[in-house]
N, C-alpha and C positions, 0 to 999 in steps of 0.2 A: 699446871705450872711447875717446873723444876728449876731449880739453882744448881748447874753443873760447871763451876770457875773454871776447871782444868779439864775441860773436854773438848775437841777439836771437832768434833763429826757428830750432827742428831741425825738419824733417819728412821722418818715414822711411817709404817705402811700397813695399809687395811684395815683402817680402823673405822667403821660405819659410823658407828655412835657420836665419834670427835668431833665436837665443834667448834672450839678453840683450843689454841695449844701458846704458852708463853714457855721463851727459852731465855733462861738468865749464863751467861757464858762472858768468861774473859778474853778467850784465846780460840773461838768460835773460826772455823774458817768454812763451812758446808752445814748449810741444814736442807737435809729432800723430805718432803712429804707428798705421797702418793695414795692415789686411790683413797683416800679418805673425802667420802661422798656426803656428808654432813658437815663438811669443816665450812666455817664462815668467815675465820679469819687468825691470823697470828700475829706474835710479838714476839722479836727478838731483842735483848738487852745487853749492852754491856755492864760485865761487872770490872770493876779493877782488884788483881790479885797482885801479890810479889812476881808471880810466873808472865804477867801482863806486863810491870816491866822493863824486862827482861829480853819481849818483842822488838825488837828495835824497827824491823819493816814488816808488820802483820802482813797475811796474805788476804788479797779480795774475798771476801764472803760471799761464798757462794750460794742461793736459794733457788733451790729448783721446788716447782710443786706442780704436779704432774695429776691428771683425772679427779680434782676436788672443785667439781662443776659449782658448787657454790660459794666460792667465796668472792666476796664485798673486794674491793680496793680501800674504802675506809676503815676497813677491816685486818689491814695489813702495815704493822707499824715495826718500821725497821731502826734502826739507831743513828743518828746524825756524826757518827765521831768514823763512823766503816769508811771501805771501797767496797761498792757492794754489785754486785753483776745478778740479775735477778728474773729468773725463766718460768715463764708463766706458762703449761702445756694444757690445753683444755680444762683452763681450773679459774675461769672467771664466771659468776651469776649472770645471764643474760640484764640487760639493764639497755637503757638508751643513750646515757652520757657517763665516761668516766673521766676525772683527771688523776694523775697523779705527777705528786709535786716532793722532792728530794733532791739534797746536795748532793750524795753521795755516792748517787748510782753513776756506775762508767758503764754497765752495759747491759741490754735489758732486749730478753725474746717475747710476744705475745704469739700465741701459737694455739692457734681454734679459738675465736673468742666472738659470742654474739654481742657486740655492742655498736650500734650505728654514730655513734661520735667521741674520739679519742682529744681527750688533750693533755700533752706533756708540756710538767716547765720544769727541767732538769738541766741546770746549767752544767755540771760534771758529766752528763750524759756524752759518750764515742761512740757508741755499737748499739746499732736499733735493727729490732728485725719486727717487724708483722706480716704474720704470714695465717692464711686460712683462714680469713673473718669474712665470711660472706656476707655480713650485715651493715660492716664498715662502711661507711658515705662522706664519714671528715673526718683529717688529720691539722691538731694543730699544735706545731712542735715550738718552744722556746729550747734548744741547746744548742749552745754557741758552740759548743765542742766539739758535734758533730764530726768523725771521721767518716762512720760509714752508715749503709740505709738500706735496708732492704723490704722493700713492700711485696708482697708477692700473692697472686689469688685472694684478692679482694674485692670481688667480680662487684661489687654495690658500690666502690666508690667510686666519687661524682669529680674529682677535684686532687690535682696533687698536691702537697703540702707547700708552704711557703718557704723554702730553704735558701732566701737571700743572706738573712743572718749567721747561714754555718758557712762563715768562709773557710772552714777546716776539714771541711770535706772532701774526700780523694776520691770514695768511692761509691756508686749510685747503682742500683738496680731496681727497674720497676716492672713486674712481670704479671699480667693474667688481669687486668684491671680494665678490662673490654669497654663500661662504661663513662673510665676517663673521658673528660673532652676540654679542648684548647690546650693539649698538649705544644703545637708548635707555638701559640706566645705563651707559653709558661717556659720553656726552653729560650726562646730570645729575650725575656728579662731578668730570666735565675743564672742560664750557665756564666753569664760573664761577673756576679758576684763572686762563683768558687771557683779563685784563683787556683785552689789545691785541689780539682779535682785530675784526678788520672782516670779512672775509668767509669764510664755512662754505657749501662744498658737499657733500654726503653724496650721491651715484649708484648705486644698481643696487648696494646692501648687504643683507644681509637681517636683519631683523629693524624690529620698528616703532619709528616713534621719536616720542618725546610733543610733546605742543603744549605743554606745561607747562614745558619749559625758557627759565629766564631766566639772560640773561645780565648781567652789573652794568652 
């Protein structure tokens, strides 16, 4: 655990032994942590300094944590006051159900993760990637903010998610997900909710999908 008020950047790497790490910071804008194969989970803090402020438009906090295959999501506690954009790269504990629930996040990658059912309720959430879960089967999203989506190579799930509620969606891509199925009525009672989307790609899904869908 350190107390660093006026430090901008932590980055911790190869550290076997680590299994939690707490960062106390005012003016925090990147913390990476990599290859630490025993980490189970972290805390970042704000602290309030004279240098804090000072900030008048902090910048998003960035959390990349990259090959730390064991860490919890209950294990992972971020600060409610951030904008926090947060990159998970093969660094989640295989498990069978996770949620994660936060104001703050605007944008968030899951990338290599064995978990067969996701649930997000991040109402600040825009930018959602999941990509390389081949163990994935549900997705269930509450973020009204929704601009953009990307699912990709999640050859196990069964079901696309429910994205009536993001009517702020522009942009959709759903790629490699072989055992989707009812892809054509999930397209004729989602597309016409997101009045904002601009661009829809559908990939290597299975099931057919009608020429008959309009969008407003």
């Amino acid at each position: 655990s350190v107390c660093l008020p006026k430090v901008l950047t932590v980055h911790i790497r190869r550290c076997p032994a680590l299994v939690g790490v707490t960062v106390k910071s005012g003016v925090l804008t990147e913390v990476s942590l990599e290859d630490c194969r025993a980490l189970e989970g972290f805390q970042v803090n704000t602290v309030t300094t004279p240098l804090t402020s000072h900030t008048i438009d902090p910048e998003i906090l960035q959390i990349r944590v990259r090959g730390c295959k064991m860490v919890r999501v209950e294990k992972i506690l971020l600060p409610k006051d951030r904008t926090i954009a947060l990159n998970l790269y093969k660094s989640l504990a295989p498990c069978n159900t996770i949620g994660i629930t936060h104001t703050g996040i605007v944008r968030m990658s899951l990338n290599g993760f064995s978990v067969s059912k996701l649930s997000l309720k991040c109402p600040a959430l825009q930018q959602l990637e999941l990509v390389q879960s081949t163990q994935l089967s549900e997705v269930s999203l509450d973020a009204p903010q929704m601009q953009a989506l990307l699912i990709e190579n999640c050859f196990n799930l069964e079901a696309l998610p429910d994205l009536k509620a993001c009517t702020s969606l522009s942009w959709l891509r759903i790629a490699q997900a072989s055992r989707v199925s009812g892809v054509d009525s999930w397209l004729s009672t989602t597309i016409p909710c997101l009045l904002g989307l601009r661009e829809l790609e559908i990939v290597s899904c299975h099931g057919a999908i009608s020429p008959q869908i309009v969008h407003p």
